[in-house]
C-alpha positions in Angstrom: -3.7 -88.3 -39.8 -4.7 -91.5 -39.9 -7.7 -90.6 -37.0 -8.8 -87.9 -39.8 -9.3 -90.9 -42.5 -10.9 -93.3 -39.9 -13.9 -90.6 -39.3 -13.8 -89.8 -43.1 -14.6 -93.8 -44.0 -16.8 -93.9 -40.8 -19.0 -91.2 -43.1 -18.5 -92.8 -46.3 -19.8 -96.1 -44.7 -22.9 -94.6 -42.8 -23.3 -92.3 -45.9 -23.9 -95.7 -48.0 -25.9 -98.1 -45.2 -28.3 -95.0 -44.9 -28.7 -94.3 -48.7 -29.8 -98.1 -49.0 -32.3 -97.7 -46.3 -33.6 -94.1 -48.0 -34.6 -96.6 -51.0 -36.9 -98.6 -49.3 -38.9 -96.3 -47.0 -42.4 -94.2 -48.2 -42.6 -90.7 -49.0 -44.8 -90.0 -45.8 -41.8 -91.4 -43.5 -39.2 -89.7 -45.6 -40.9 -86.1 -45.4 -41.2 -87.0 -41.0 -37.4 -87.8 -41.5 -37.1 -83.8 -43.1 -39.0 -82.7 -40.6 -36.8 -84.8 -37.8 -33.3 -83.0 -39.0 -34.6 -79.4 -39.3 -35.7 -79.7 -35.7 -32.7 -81.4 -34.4 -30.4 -78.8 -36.8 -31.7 -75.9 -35.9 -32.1 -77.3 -31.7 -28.4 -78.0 -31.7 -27.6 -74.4 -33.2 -29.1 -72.6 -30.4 -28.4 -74.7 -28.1 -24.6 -74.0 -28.9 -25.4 -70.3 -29.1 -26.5 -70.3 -25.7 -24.3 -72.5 -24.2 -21.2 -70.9 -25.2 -22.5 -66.5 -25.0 -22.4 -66.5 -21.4 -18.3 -66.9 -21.7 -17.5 -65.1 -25.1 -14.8 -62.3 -24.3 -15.8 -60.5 -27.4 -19.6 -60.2 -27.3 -19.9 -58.4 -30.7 -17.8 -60.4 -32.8 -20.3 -63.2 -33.8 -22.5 -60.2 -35.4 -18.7 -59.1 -36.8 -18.5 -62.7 -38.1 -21.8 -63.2 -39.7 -21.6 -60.0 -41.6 -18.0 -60.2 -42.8 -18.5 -64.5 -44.0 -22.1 -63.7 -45.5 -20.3 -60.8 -47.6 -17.8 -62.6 -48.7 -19.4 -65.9 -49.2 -21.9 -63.9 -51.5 -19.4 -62.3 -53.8 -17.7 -66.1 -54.0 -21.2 -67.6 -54.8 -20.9 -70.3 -52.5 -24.7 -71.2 -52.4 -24.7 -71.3 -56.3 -21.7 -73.2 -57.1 -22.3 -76.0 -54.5 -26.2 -76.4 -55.9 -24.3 -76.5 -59.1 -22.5 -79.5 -57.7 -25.0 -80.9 -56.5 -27.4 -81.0 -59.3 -25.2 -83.9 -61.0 -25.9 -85.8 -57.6 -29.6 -86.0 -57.9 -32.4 -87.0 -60.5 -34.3 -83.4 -60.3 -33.4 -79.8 -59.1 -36.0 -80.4 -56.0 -32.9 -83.5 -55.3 -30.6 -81.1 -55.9 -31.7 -78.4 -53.5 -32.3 -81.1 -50.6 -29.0 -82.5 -51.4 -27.5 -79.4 -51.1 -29.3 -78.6 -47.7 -28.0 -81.8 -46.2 -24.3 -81.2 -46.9 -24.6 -77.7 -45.4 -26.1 -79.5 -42.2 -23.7 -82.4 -42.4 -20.7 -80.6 -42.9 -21.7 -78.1 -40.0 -22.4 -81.1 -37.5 -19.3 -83.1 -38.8 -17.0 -80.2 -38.5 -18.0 -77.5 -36.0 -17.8 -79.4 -32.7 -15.3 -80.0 -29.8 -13.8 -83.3 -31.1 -13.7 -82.7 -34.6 -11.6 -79.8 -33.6 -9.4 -80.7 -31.0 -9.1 -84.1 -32.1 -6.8 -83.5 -35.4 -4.9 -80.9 -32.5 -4.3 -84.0 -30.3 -3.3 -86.3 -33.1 -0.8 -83.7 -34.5 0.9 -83.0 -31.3 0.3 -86.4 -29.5 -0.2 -89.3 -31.7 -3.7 -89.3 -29.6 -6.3 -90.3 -31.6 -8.5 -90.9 -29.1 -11.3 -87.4 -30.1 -11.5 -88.2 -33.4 -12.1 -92.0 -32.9 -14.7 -91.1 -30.6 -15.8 -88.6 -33.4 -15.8 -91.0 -36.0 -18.2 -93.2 -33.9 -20.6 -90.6 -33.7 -20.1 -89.5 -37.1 -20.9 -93.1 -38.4 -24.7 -92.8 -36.3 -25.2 -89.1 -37.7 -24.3 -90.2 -41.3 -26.8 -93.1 -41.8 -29.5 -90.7 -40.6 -28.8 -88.3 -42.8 -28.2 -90.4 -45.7 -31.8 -92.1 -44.9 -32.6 -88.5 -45.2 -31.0 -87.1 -47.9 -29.2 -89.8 -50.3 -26.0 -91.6 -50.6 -24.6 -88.0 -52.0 -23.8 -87.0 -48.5 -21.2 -89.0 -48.9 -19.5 -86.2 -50.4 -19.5 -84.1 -46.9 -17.0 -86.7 -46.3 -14.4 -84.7 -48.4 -15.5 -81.5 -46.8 -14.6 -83.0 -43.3 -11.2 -83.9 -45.2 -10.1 -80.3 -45.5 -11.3 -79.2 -42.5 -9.1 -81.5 -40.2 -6.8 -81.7 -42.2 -6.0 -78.1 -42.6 -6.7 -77.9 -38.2 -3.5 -80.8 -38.4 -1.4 -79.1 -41.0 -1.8 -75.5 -38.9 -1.3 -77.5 -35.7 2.1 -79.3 -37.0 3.6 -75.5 -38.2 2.2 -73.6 -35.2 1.4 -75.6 -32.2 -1.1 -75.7 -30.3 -2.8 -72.4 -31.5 -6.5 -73.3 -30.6 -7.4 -71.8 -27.4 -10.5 -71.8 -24.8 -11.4 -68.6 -25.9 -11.4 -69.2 -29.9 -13.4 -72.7 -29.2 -15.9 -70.6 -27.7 -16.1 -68.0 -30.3 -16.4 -70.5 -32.7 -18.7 -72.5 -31.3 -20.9 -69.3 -31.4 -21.0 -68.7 -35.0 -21.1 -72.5 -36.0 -24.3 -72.5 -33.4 -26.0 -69.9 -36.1 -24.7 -71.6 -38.5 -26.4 -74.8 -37.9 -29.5 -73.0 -36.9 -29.7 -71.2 -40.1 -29.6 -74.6 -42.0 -32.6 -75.6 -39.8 -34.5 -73.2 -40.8 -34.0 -74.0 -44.2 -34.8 -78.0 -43.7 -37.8 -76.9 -42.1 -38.9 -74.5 -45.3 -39.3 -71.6 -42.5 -36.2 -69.3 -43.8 -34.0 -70.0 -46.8 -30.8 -67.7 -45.9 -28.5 -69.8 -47.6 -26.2 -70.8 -45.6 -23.6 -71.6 -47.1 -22.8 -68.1 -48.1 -21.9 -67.6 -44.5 -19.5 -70.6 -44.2 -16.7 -67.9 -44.2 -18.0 -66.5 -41.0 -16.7 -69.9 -39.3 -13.0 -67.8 -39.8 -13.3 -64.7 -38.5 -13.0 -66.1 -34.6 -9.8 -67.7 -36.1 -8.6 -65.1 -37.6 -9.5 -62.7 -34.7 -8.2 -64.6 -31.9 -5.2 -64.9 -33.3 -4.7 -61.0 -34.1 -5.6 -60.4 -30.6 -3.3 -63.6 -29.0 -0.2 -61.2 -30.7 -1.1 -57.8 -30.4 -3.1 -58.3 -26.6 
């Protein structure tokens, strides 16, 4: 895994340049810089949306998705417990909420994207390290920007990317290559809303918590799966 810890200290290390910046610029440029991510968030969500609809297979199962993770993500609270978190991170609850808004958009770029998924694939079956490298490059850019956004806390969407890979490897060591064109695209989909959801939020236009729909992101998995046995 050791391509999984280089992109995790390649966020740790952006996460901390771009906190020191966030100390030294003025409100005005730091409200521009708000402004700046919830356009960019919610451009790249649609953008994914419509990028990868054309060549879903199941055309209904994003709405299956979104319903299914925003249920359950709402009985488990995730919105809640995460600004609960959070709020030790930051001086005030206005902190807090804007922390908590920049690991939700973090975590989604970080995570839901071609490299970050194939790459821990690759490195399992391979010993190629060569996506999440690349990753971990971009990651270190995306990081400093968002910490000059949002605060040194981001660092914590380090640990989230963690899990994420690490879990991708662990599956991808027990069950092969299990990741297919057709679950990528499905994927990409959902993490597309995803990400647009959380720039709606930035922007102060729609709060829909998106956390709560974090579960969504499994469905696909699930699904494509199910239907790789019983198809």
């Amino acid at each position: 895994m050791i391509g999984t810890f280089v992109n995790v200290g390649t966020i740790i290390i952006g996460s901390l340049l771009g906190g020191l910046v966030k100390k030294i610029i003025s409100q005005r440029i730091n409200d521009a810089l708000f402004n700046a991510m919830g356009l960019a968030a919610f451009g790249l969500g649609i953008n994914a949306v419509v990028q990868n609809m054309s060549n879903t297979e199941y055309p209904v199962l994003f709405i299956a998705s979104l319903a299914i993770g925003g249920i359950i993500g709402t009985l488990l609270d995730l919105d809640g417990r995460v600004g609960r978190l959070t709020s030790r991170s930051a001086d005030d609850s206005a902190g807090a909420s804007r922390l908590g808004q920049g690991l939700v958009t973090g975590s989604l770029l970080y995570c839901v994207g071609t490299l970050s998924i194939l790459g821990p694939v690759q490195s399992a079956l391979y010993q190629d390290h060569t996506f999440l490298f690349t990753n971990a490059t971009l990651d270190l850019v995306t990081s400093m920007v968002l910490a000059s956004t949002y605060g040194v806390g981001m660092c914590l969407a380090a640990g989230i990317l963690l899990v994420w890979q690490g879990s991708i490897y662990g599956l991808t060591l027990l069950c092969g290559s299990f990741i297919t064109d057709t679950m990528m695209t499905e994927l990409s989909i959902v993490g597309g809303f995803l990400i647009a959801m959380s720039g709606l939020a930035i922007l102060n236009i729609k709060d829909c918590k998106t956390l709560n729909f974090i579960p969504a992101l499994f469905v696909p998995v699930i699904w494509c799966l199910l239907a790789g046995k019983l198809f």
